[in-house]
MIZA-936932 format. One record per residue (C-alpha): residue in one letter; residue number from 1; x, y, z. Coordinates in steps of 0.5 Angstrom, whole numbers, m for minus. Example, Ala and Ser with C-alpha at 12.3 -4.5 7.8 and 13.67 -1.06 7.14 Angstrom:
! MIZA-936932
{"A",1,{25,m9,16}}
{"S",2,{27,m2,14}}
END
This chain:
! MIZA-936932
{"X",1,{m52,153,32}}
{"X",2,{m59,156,31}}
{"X",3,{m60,157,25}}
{"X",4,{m64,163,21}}
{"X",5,{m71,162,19}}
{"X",6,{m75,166,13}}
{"X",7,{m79,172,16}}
{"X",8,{m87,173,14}}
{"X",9,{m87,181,12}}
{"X",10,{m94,182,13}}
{"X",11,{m95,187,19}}
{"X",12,{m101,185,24}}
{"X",13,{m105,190,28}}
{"X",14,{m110,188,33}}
{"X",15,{m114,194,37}}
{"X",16,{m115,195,44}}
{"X",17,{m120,200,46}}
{"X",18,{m118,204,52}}
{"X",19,{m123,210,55}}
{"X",20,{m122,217,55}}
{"X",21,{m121,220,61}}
{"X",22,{m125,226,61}}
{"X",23,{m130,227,55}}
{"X",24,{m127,233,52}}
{"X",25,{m121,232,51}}
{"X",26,{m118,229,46}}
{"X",27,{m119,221,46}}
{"X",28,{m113,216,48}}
{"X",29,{m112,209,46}}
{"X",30,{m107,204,46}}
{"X",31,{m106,200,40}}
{"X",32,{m102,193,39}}
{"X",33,{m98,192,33}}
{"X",34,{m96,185,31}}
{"X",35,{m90,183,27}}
{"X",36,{m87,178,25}}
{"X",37,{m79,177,25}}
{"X",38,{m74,172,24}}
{"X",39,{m75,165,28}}
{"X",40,{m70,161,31}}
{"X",41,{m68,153,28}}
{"X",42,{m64,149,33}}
{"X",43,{m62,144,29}}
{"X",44,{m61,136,30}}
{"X",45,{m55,137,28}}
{"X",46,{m53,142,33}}
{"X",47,{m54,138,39}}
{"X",48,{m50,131,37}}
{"X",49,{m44,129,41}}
{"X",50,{m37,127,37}}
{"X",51,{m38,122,32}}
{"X",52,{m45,123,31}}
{"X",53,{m47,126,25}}
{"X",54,{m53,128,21}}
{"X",55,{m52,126,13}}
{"X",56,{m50,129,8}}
{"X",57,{m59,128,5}}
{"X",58,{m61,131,12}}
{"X",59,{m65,123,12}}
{"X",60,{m61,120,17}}
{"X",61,{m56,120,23}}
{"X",62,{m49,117,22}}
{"X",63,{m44,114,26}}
{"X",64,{m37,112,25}}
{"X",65,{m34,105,29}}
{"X",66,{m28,104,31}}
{"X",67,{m22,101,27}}
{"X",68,{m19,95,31}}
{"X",69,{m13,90,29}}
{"X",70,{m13,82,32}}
{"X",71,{m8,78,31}}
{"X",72,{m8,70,33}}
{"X",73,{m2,66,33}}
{"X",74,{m1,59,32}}
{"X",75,{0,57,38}}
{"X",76,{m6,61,41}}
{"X",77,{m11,57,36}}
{"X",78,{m8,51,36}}
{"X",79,{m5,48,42}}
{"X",80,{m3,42,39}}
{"X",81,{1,45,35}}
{"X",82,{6,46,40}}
{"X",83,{10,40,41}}
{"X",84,{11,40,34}}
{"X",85,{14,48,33}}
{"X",86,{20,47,28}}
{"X",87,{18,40,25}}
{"X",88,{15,39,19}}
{"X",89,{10,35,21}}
{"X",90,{2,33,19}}
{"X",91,{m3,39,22}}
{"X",92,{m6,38,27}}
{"X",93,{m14,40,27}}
{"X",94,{m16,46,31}}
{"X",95,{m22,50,33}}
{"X",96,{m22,57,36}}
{"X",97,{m26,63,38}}
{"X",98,{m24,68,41}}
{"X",99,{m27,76,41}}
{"X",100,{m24,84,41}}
{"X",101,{m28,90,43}}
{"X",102,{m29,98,39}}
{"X",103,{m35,101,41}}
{"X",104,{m40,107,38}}
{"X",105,{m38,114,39}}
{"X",106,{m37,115,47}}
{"X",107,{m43,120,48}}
{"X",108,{m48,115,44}}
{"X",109,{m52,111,49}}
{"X",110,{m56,107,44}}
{"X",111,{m58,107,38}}
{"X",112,{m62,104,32}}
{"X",113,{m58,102,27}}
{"X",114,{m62,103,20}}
{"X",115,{m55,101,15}}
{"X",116,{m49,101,13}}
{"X",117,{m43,97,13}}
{"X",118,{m36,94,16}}
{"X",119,{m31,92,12}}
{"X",120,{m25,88,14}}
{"X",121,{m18,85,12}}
{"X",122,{m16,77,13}}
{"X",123,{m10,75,13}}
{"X",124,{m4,70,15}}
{"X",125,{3,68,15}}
{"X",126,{2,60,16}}
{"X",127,{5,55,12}}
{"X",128,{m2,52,10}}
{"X",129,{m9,54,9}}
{"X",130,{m13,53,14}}
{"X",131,{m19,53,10}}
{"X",132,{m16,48,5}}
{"X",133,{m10,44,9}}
{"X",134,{m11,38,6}}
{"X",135,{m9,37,m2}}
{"X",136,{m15,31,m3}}
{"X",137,{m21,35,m6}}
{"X",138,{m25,29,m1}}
{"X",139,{m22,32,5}}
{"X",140,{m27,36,10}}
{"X",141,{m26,44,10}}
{"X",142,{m25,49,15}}
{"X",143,{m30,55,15}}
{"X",144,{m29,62,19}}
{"X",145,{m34,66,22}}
{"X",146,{m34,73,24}}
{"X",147,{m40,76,28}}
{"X",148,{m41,83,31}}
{"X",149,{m45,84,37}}
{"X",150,{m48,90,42}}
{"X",151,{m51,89,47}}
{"X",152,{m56,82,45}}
{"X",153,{m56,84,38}}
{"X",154,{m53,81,32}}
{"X",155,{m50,87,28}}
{"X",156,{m46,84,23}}
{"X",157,{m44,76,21}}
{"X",158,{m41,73,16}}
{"X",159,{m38,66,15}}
{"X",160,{m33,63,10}}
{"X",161,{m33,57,7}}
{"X",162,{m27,53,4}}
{"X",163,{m31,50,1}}
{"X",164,{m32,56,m3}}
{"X",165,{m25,59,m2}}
{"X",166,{m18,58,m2}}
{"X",167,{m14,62,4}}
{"X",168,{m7,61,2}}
{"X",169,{m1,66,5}}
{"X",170,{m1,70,m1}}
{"X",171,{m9,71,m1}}
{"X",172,{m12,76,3}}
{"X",173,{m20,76,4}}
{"X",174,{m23,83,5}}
{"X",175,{m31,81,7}}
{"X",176,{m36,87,8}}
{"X",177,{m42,86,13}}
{"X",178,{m48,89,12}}
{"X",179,{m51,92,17}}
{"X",180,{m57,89,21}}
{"X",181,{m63,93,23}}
{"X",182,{m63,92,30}}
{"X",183,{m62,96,36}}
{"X",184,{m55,97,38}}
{"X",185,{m52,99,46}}
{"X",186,{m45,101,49}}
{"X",187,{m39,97,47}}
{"X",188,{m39,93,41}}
{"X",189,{m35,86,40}}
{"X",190,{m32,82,34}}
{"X",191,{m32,74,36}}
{"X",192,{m27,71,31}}
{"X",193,{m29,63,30}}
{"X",194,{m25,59,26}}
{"X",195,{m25,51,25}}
{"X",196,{m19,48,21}}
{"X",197,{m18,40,20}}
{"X",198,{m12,36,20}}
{"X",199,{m8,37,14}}
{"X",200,{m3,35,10}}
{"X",201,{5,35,13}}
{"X",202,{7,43,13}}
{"X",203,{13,47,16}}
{"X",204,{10,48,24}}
{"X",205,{12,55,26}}
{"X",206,{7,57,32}}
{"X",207,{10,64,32}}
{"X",208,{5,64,25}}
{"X",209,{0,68,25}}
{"X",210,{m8,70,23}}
{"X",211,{m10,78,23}}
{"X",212,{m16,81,23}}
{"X",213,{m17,88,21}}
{"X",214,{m24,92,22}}
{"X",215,{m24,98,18}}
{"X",216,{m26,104,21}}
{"X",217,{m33,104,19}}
{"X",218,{m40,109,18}}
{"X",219,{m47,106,20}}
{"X",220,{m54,109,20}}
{"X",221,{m58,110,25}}
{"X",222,{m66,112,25}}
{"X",223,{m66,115,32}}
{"X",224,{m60,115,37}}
{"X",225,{m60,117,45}}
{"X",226,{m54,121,47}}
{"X",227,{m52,125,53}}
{"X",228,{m55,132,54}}
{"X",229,{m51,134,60}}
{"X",230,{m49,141,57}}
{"X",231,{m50,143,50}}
{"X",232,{m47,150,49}}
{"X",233,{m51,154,45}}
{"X",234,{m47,161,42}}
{"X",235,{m49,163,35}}
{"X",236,{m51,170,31}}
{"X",237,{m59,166,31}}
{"X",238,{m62,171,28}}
{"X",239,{m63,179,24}}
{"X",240,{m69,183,26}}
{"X",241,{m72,188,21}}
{"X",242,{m75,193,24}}
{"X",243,{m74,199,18}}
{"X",244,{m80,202,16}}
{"X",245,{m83,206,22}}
{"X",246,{m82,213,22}}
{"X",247,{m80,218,28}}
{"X",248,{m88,220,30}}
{"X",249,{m89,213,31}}
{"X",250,{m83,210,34}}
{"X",251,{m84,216,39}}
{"X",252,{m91,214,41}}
{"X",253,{m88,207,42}}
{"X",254,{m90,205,50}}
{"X",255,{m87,198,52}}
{"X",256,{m87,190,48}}
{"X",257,{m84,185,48}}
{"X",258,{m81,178,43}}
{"X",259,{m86,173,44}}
{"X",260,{m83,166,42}}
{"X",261,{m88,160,41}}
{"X",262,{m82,155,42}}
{"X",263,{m82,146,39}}
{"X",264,{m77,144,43}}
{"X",265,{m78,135,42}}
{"X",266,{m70,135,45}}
{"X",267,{m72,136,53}}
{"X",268,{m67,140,53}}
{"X",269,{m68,145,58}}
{"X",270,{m64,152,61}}
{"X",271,{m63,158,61}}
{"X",272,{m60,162,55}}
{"X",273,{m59,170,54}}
{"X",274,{m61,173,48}}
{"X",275,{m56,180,46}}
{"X",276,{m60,185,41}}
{"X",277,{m54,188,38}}
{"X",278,{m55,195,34}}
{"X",279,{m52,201,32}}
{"X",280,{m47,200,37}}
{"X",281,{m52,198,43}}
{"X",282,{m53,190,46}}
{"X",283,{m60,189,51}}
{"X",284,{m58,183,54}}
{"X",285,{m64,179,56}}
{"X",286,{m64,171,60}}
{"X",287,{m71,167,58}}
{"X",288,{m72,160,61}}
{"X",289,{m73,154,56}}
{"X",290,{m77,148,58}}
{"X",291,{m78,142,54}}
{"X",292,{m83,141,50}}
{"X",293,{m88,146,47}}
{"X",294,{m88,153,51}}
{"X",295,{m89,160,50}}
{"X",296,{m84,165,52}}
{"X",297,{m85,172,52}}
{"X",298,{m78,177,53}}
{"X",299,{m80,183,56}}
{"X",300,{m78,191,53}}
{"X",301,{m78,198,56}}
{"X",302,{m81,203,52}}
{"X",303,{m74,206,50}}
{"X",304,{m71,200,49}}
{"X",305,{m76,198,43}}
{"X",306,{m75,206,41}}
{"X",307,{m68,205,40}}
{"X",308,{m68,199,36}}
{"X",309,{m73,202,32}}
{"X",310,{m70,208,31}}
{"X",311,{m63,204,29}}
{"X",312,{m68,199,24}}
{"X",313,{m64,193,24}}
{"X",314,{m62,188,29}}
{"X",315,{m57,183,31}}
{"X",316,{m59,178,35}}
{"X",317,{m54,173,38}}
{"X",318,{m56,167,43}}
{"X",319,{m51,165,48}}
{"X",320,{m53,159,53}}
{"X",321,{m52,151,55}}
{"X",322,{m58,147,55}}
{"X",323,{m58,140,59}}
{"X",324,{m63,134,59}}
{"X",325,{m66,134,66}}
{"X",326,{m64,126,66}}
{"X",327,{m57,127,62}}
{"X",328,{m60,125,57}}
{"X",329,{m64,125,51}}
{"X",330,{m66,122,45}}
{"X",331,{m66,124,37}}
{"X",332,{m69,123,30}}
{"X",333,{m67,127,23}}
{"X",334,{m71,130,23}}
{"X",335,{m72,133,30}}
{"X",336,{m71,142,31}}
{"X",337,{m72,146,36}}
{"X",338,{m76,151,33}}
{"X",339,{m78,158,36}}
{"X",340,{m83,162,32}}
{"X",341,{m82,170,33}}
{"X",342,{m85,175,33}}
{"X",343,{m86,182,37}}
{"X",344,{m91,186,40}}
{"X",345,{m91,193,40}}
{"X",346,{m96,198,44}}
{"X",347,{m96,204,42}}
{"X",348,{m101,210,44}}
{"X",349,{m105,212,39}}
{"X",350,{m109,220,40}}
{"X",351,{m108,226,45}}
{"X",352,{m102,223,48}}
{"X",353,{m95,225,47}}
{"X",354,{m89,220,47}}
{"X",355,{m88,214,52}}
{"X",356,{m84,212,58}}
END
């Protein structure tokens, strides 16, 4: 939402000098006041899709990974262990990969992931390690990796050694991956590799099987690209003060304007509503938003700007969508659209009465 910004109190006054008409008559001329007022802050946080966030710091963005659940059966992993389903029988050695995919939030195209990290749970139901499956502390060992990609990057792997580690029924193993410093894009997928060599005899059941969970996880990003196709701008943006003029002078005021010297570095772009409501009253008016750095001026009448004096205080409220010209756009912790503001009233000094 747009966020308040801190008003500067200080009232500037710049004079234009105008000529008089006839030289005996009272001299006429129109001064402009300059006063600042609340800007508006359209936030990082306010433009990011579902699942992106910006962190608790305000230093990074966060995504959450999808959770997934793989389960590998006996007579998947090891084909040579389907002729001896139901006996007891040496364990044949096998290797098998194989991958599953979850993905990044839907409307992140890409992203560079900064930290973070994936926790995952490994466990089985078969009648012997498949780590250790020999009893003679000689005997070759198993291993099991588990590599994270997306796109072309590695986001994450571990490897698991029996030489390091026993993996019987009863043991769950429940590693975490770190999270690489890489560029990530779209889905991303788990690979499973897991090497078992042939073992001691065992109760061969090829319905036994390996499970793999990923936990739904929170990664770090430095900058992300989402979609930008309609971002919904509705929110109270803003209090205008515009107390301390007395009725002389609100009758005097001519015409003005809400200057807004706009930051926008989302390219976002689109048309927004501005409503100043007060004491009962609502002036809509529409401005263009461009990409970019940009000067927006809003225009008022006369009586506009001597009812909203007159009334002191003014809400504004900013309603509109905003989309990327290319669909897209791409943002940091830091980013804002920022829109510095101030109004300018013109107001008739000397011989003349009142305004239009």
């Amino acid at each position: 939402m747009f966020r308040r910004r801190t008003p500067v109190l200080t009232v500037l006054t710049v004079l234009a000098a105008g000529a008089c008409e006839f030289p005996t008559e009272a001299p006429m001329w129109e001064q402009t006041w300059v006063l600042p007022v609340e800007g508006f802050v359209l936030g990082v946080e306010d433009v990011l899709p579902a699942g992106v966030a910006l962190s608790a710091d305000g230093s990074e963005l966060v995504a959450t990974v999808a959770g997934v659940d793989l389960d590998l059966s006996l007579a998947a992993m090891c084909p040579a262990c389907i002729p001896l389903d139901g006996s007891t029988a040496p364990k044949p050695a096998f290797s098998y990969t194989t991958a599953t995919t979850t993905s990044l939030p839907a409307d992140l195209v890409s992203a560079s992931l900064s930290g973070g990290e994936l926790a995952l749970r490994l466990a089985h139901s078969l009648s012997f390690d498949p780590l250790r499956p020999a009893s003679d502390p000689a005997a070759e060992r198993g291993f099991l990796i588990v590599e994270i990609t997306s796109g072309s990057a590695v986001v994450a792997r571990d490897s698991i050694s029996g030489d390091d580690v026993a993996f019987d029924a009863s043991t769950v193993l429940q590693p975490i991956l770190l999270i690489r410093t890489v560029e990530a894009t779209g889905a991303v997928e788990i690979e499973v590799m897991i090497h078992s060599p042939a073992g001691d005899s065992t109760q061969v059941d090829t319905a036994d099987t390996l499970g793999l969970r990923l936990f739904p996880s929170t990664v770090t990003l430095s900058q992300a690209t989402v979609q930008a196709g309609a971002i919904a701008v509705n929110a109270l943006a803003a209090e205008m003060d515009l107390s301390g003029f007395d009725s002389v002078l609100v009758a005097r005021v001519q015409r003005g304007a809400l200057r807004l010297d706009v930051t926008n570095p989302f390219g976002i772009e689109g048309t927004v509503d501005l409503v100043f409501d007060f004491g009962g009253t609502a002036i809509r008016k529409s401005m263009a938003l461009a990409s970019g750095p940009s000067t927006i001026t809003v225009a008022f009448t006369g009586t506009e700007l001597r009812d909203m004096l007159a009334a002191g205080s003014v809400a504004v409220s900013a309603q509109g969508t905003l989309a990327a010209p290319d669909g897209t756009m791409t943002v940091r912790p830091t980013d804002a659209l920022v829109m510095e503001s101030m109004v300018e009233l013109v107001i008739l000094v000397g011989g003349g009465e009142g305004g239009t």
